[in-house]
Backbone as CSV, one residue per row, in Angstrom:
resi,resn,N_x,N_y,N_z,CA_x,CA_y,CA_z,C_x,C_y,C_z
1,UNK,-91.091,16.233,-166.445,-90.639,15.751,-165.161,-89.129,15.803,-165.116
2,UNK,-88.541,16.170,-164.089,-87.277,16.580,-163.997,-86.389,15.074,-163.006
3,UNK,-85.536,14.782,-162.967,-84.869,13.687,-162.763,-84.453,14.079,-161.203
4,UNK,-84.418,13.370,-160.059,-84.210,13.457,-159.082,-83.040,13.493,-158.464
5,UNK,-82.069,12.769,-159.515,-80.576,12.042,-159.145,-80.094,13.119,-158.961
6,UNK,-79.087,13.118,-157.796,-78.057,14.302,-157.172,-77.040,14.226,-158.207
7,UNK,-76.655,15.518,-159.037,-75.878,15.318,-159.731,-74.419,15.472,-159.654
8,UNK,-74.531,15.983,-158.150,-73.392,16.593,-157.488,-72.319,15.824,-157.107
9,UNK,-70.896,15.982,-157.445,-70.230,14.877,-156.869,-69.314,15.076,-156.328
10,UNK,-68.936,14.776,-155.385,-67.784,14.526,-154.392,-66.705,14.150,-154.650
11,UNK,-65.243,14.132,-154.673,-63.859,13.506,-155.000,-63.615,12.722,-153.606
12,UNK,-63.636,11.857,-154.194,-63.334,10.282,-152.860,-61.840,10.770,-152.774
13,UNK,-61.319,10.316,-151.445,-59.824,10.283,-151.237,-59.316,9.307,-151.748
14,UNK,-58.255,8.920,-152.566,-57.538,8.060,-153.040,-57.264,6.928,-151.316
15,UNK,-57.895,5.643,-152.158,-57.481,4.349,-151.061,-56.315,3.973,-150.947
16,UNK,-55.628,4.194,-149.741,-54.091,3.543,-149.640,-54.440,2.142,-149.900
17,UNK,-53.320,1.416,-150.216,-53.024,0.157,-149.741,-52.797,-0.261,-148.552
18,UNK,-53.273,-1.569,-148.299,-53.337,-1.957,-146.906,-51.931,-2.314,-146.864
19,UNK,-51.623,-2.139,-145.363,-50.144,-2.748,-144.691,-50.408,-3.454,-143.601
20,UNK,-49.202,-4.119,-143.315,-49.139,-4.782,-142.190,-48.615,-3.340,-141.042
21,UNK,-48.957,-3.357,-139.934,-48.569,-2.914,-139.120,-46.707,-3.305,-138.418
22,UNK,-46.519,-1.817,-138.443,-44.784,-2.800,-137.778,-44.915,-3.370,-136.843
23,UNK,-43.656,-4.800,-136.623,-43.660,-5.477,-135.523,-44.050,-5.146,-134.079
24,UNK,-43.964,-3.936,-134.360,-43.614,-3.150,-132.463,-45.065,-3.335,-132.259
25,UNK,-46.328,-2.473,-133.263,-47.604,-2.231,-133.229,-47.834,-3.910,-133.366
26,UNK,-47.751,-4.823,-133.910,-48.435,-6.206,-133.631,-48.153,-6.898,-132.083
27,UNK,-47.452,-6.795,-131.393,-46.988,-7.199,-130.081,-47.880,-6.486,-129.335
28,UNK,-47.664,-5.213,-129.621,-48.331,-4.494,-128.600,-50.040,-4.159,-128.574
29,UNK,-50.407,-4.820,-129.674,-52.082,-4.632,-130.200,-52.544,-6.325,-129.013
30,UNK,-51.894,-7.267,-128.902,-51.830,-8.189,-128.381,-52.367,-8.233,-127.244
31,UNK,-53.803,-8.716,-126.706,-54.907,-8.497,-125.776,-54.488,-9.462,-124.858
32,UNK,-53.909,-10.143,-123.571,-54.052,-11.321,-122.402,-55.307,-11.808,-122.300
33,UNK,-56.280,-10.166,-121.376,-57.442,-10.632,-121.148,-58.119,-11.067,-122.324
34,UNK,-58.413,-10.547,-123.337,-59.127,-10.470,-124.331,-59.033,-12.119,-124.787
35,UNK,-57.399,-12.342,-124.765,-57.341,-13.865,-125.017,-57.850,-14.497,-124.193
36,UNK,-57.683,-14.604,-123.316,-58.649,-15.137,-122.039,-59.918,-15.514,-122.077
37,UNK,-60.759,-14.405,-122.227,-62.253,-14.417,-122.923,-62.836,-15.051,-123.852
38,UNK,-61.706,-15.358,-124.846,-61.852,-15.711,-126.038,-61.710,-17.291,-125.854
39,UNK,-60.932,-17.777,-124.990,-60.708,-19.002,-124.640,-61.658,-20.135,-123.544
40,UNK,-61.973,-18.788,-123.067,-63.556,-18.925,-121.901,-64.872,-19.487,-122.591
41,UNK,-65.068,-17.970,-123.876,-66.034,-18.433,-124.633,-66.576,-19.844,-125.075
42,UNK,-65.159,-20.923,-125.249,-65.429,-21.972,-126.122,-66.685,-22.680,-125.321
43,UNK,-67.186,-23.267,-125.855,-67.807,-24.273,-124.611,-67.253,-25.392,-124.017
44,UNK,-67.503,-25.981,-122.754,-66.849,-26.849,-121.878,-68.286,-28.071,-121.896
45,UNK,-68.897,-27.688,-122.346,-70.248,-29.258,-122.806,-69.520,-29.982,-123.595
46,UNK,-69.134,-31.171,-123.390,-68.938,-31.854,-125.325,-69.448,-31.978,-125.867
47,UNK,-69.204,-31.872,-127.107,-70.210,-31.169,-128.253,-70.024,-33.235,-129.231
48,UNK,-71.409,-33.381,-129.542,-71.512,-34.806,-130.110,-71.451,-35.755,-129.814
49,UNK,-71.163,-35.667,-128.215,-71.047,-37.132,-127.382,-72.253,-37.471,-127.134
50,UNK,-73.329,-36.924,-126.797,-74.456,-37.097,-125.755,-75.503,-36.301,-126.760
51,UNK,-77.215,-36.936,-126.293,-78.012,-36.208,-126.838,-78.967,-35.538,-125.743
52,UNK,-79.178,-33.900,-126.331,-80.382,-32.932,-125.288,-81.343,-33.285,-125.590
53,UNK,-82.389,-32.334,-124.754,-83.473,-32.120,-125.051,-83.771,-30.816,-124.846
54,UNK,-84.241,-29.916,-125.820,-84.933,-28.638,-125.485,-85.935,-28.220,-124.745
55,UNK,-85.552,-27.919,-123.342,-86.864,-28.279,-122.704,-88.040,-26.832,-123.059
56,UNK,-87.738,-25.855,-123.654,-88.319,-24.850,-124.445,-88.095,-24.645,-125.716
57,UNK,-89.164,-23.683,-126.442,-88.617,-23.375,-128.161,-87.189,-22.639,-127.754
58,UNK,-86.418,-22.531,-128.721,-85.490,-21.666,-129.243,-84.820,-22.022,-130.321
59,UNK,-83.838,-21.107,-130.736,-83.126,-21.199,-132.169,-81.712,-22.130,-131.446
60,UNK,-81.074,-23.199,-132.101,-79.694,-23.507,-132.026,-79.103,-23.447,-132.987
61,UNK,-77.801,-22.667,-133.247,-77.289,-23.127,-134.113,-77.973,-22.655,-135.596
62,UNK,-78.999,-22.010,-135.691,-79.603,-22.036,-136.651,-81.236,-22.539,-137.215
63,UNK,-81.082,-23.759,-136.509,-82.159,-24.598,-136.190,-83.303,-24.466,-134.983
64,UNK,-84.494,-23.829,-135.513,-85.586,-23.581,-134.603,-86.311,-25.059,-134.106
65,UNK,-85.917,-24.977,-132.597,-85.973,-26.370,-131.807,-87.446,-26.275,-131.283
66,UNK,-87.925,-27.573,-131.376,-89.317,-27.456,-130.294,-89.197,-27.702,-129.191
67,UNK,-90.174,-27.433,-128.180,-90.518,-28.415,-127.134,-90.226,-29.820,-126.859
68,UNK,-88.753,-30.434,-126.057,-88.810,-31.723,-126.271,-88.456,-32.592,-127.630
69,UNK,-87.529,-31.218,-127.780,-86.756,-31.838,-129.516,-85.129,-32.509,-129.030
70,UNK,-85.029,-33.957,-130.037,-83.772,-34.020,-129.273,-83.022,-33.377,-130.480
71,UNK,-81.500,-33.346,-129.920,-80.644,-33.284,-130.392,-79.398,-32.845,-130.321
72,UNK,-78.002,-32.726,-130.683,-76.867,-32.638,-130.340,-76.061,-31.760,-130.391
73,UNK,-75.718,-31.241,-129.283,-74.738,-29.799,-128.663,-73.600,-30.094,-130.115
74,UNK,-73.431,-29.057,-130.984,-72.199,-28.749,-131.751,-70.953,-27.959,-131.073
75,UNK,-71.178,-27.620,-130.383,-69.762,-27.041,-129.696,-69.889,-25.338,-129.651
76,UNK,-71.210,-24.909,-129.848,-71.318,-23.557,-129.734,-70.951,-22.540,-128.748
77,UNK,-70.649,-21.436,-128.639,-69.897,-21.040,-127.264,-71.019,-20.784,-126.241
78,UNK,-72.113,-20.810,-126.047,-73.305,-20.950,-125.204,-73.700,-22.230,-124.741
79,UNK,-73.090,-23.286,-125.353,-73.583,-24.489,-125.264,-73.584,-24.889,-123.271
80,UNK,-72.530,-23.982,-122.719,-72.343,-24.754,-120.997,-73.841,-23.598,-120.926
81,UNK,-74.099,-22.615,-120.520,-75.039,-21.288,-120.589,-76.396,-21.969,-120.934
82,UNK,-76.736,-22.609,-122.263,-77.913,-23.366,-122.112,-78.225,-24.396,-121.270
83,UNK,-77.332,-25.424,-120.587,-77.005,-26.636,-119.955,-77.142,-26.192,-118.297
84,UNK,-76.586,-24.895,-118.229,-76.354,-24.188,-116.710,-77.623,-23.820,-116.482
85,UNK,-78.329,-23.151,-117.219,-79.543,-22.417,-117.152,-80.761,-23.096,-117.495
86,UNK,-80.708,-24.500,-117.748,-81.596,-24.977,-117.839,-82.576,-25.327,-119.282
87,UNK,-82.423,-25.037,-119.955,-82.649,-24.511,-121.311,-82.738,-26.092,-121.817
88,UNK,-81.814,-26.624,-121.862,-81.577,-28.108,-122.199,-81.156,-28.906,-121.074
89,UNK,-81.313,-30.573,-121.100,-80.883,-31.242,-120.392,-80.414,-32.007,-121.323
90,UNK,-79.988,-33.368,-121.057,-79.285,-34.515,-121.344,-80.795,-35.884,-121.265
91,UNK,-80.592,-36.097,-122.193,-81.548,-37.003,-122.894,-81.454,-38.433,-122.990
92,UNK,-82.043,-39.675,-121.909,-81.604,-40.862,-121.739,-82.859,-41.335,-122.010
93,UNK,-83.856,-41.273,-122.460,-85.135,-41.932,-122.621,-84.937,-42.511,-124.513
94,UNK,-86.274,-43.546,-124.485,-86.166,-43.763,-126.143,-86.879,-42.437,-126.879
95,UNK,-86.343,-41.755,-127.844,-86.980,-41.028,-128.793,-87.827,-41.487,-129.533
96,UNK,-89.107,-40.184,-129.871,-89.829,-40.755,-131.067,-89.645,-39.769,-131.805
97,UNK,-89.540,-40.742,-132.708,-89.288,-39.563,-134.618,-90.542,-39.234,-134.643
98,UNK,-90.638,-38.124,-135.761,-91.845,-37.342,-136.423,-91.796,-38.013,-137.571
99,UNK,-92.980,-38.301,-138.223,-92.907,-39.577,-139.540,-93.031,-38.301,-140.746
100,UNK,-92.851,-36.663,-140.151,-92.751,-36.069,-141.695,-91.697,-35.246,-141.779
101,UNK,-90.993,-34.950,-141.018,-89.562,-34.957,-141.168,-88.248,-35.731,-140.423
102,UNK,-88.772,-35.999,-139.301,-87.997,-37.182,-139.047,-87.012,-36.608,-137.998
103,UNK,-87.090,-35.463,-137.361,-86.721,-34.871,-136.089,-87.202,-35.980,-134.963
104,UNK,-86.369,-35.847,-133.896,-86.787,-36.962,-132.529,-87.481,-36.205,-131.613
105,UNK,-87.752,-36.644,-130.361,-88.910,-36.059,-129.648,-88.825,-36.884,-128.279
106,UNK,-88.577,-36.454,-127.074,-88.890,-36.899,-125.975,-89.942,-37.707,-125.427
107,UNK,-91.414,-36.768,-125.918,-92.325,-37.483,-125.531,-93.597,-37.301,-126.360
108,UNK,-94.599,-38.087,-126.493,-95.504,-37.962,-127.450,-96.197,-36.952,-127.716
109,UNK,-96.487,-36.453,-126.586,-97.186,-34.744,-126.698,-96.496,-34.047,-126.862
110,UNK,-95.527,-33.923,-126.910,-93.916,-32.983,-127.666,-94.294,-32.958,-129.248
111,UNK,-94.625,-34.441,-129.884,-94.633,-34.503,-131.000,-95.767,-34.533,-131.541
112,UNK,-96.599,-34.509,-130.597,-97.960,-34.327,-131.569,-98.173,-32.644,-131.491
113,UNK,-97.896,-31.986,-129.865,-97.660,-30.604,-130.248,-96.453,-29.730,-131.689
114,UNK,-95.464,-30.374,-131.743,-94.590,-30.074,-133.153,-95.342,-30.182,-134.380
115,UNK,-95.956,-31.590,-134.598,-97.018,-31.924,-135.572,-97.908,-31.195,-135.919
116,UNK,-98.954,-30.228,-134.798,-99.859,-29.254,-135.397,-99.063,-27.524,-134.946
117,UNK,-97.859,-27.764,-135.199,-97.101,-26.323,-134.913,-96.600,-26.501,-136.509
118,UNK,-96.035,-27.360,-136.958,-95.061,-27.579,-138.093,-95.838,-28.034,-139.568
119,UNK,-96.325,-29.079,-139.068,-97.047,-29.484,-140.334,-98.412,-29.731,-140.700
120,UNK,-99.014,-29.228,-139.814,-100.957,-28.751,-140.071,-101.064,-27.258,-141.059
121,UNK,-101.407,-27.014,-142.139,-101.837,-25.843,-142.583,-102.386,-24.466,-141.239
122,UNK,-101.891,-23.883,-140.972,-102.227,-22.481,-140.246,-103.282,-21.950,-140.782
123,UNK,-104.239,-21.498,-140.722,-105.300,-20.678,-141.260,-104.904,-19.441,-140.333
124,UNK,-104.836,-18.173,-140.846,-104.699,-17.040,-140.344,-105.726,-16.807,-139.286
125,UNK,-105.556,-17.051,-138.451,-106.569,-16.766,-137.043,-106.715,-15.065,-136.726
126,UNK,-105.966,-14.359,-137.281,-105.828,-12.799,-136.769,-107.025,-11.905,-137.250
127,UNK,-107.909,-11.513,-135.953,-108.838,-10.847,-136.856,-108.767,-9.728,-137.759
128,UNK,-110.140,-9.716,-138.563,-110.294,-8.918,-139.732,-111.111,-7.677,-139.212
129,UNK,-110.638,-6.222,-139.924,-111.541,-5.495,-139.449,-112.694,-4.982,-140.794
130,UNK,-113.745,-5.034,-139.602,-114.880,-4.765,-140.604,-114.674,-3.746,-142.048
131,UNK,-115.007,-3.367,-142.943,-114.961,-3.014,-144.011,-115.170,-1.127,-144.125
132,UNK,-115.142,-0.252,-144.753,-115.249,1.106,-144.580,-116.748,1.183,-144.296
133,UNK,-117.261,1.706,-143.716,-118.953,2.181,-143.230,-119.405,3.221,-144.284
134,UNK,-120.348,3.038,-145.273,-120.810,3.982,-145.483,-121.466,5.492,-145.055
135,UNK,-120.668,6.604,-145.559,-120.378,8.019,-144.925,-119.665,8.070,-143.906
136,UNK,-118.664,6.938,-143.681,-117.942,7.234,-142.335,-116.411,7.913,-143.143
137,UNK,-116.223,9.043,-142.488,-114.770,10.070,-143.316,-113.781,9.588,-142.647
138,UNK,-112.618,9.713,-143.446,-111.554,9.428,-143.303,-110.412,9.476,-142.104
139,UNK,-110.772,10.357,-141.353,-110.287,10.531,-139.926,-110.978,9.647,-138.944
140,UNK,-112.884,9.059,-139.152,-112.890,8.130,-138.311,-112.387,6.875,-138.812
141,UNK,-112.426,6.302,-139.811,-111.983,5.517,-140.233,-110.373,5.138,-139.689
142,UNK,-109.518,5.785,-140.016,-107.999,6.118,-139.529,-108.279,5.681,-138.063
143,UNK,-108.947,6.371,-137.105,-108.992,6.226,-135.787,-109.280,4.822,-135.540
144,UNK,-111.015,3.794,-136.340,-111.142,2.983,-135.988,-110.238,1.947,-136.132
145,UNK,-109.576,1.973,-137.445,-108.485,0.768,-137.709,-107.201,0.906,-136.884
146,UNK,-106.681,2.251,-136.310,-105.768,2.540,-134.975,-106.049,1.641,-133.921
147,UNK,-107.174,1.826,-133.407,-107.967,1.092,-132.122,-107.997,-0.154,-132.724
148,UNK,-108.588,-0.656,-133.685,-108.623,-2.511,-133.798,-106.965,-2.945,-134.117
149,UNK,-105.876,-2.326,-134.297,-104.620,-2.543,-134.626,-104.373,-2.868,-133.241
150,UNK,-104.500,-1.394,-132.577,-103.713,-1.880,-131.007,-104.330,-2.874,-130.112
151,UNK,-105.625,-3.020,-130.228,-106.577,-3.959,-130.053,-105.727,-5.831,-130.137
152,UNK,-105.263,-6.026,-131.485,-104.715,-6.674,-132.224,-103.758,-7.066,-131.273
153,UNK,-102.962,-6.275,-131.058,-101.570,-6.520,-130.552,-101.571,-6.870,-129.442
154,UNK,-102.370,-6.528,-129.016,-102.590,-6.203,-127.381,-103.226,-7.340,-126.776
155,UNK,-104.059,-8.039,-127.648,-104.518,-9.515,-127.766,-103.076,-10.484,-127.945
156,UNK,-102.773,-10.572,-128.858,-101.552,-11.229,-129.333,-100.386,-11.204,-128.330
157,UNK,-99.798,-9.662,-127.412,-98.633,-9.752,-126.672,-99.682,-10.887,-125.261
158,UNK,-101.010,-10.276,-125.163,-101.423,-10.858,-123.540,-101.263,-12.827,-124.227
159,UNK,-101.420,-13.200,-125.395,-101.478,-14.590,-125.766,-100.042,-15.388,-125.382
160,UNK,-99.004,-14.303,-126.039,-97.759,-14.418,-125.711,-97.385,-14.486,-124.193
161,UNK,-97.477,-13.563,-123.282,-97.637,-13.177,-121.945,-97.491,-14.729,-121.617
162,UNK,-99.455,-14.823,-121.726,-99.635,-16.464,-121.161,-99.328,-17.797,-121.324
163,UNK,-98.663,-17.532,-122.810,-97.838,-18.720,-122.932,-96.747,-18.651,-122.360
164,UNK,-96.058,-17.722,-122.053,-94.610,-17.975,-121.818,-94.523,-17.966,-119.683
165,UNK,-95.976,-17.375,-119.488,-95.817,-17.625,-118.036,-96.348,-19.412,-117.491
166,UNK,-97.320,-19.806,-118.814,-97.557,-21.448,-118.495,-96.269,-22.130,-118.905
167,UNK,-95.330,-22.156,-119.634,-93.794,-22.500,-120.153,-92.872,-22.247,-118.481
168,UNK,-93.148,-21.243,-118.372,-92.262,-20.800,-116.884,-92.648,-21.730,-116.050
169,UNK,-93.946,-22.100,-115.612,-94.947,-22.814,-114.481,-94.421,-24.285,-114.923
170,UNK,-94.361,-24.691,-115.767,-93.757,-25.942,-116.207,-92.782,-26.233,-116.699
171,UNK,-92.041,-25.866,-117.215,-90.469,-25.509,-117.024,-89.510,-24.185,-117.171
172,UNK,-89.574,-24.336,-115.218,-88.971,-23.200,-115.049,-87.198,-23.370,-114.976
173,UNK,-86.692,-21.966,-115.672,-85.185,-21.871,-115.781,-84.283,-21.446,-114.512
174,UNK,-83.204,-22.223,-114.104,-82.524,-22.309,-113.389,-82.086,-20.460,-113.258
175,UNK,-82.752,-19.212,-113.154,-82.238,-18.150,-113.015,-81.092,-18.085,-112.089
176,UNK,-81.114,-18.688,-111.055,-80.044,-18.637,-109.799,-78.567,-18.999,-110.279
177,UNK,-78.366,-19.946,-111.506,-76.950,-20.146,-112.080,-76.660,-19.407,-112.841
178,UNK,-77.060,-17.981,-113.123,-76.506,-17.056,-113.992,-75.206,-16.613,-113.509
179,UNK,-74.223,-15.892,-114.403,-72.784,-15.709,-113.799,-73.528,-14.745,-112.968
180,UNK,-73.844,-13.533,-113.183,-74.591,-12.381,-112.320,-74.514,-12.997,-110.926
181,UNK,-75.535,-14.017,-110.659,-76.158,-14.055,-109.646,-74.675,-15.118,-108.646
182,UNK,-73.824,-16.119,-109.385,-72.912,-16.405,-108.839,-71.948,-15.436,-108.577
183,UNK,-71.261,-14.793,-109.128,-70.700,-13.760,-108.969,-70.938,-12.889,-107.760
184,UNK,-72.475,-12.403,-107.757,-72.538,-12.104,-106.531,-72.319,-12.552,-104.983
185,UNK,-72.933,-13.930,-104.996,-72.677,-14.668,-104.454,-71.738,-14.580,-103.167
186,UNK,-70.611,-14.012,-104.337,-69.019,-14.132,-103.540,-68.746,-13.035,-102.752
């Protein structure tokens, strides 16, 4: 057996050292708008004063939020964008903790839905396809597990579909405060 490795080699260009750019090129690399944008970005929510609520799943920050999870805007630059759009509100009711990790919760069916999302064992619900058929060749085979794959998916996106159009039906997002749609507006 013969070795695969390219034995061939290339001469890299020698790496300059990095420089600073002359004064003239740092002034003039110097963006207004760009600063602008950059200053826009921050968020205008205060971040740690007040507690949300997620009124849908999503990721914050890192942290995959439930339904009716509370908790507190860090100062992310989306933070006005979730608040505008609906995504979160501002949270004045008593919370209930989850007694197995200890996240808060708006309302009880928030947390009993988190409870069998988070900490019930999952049993793989995804079906199985039947086993090879005796004398069935390899091209039908190929075909049938094609068809129960897309089958699969196709189940799974319509599951998705309907969850996220019953999520819409019950809390629906402020689309109309997008910059887009203000912007136009004018």
């Amino acid at each position: 057996m013969g070795s695969t490795k390219n034995t061939r080699t290339t001469p890299k260009p020698p790496i300059a050292p990095a420089q600073d750019p002359p004064p003239a090129v740092q002034t003039a690399a110097r963006n207004p708008v760009r600063e602008a944008r950059a200053t826009q970005k921050r968020s205008t929510v205060p971040s740690g004063t007040a507690s949300y609520v997620a009124r849908r799943p999503f990721t914050y920050d890192g942290t995959e939020l439930d339904r009716d999870q509370i908790f507190t805007l860090t100062g992310q630059p989306n933070d006005e964008a979730l608040v505008r759009l609906g995504y979160v509100k501002e949270f004045t009711g008593a919370p209930i903790a989850c007694g197995e990790c200890g996240h808060a919760f708006g309302s009880a069916g928030a947390l009993q839905h988190h409870g069998t999302l988070r900490h019930r064992p999952q049993e793989d619900q995804r079906p199985v396809m039947a086993a090879r058929q005796p004398g069935e060749s390899d091209f039908d085979y190929d075909r049938r597990r094609d068809a129960f794959e897309r089958a699969v998916v196709a189940q799974e996106e319509s599951k998705a579909e309907a969850d996220e159009a019953a999520l819409e039906q019950a809390r629906p997002l402020n689309w109309q405060n997008t910059r887009a749609t203000r912007e136009a507006e004018l």
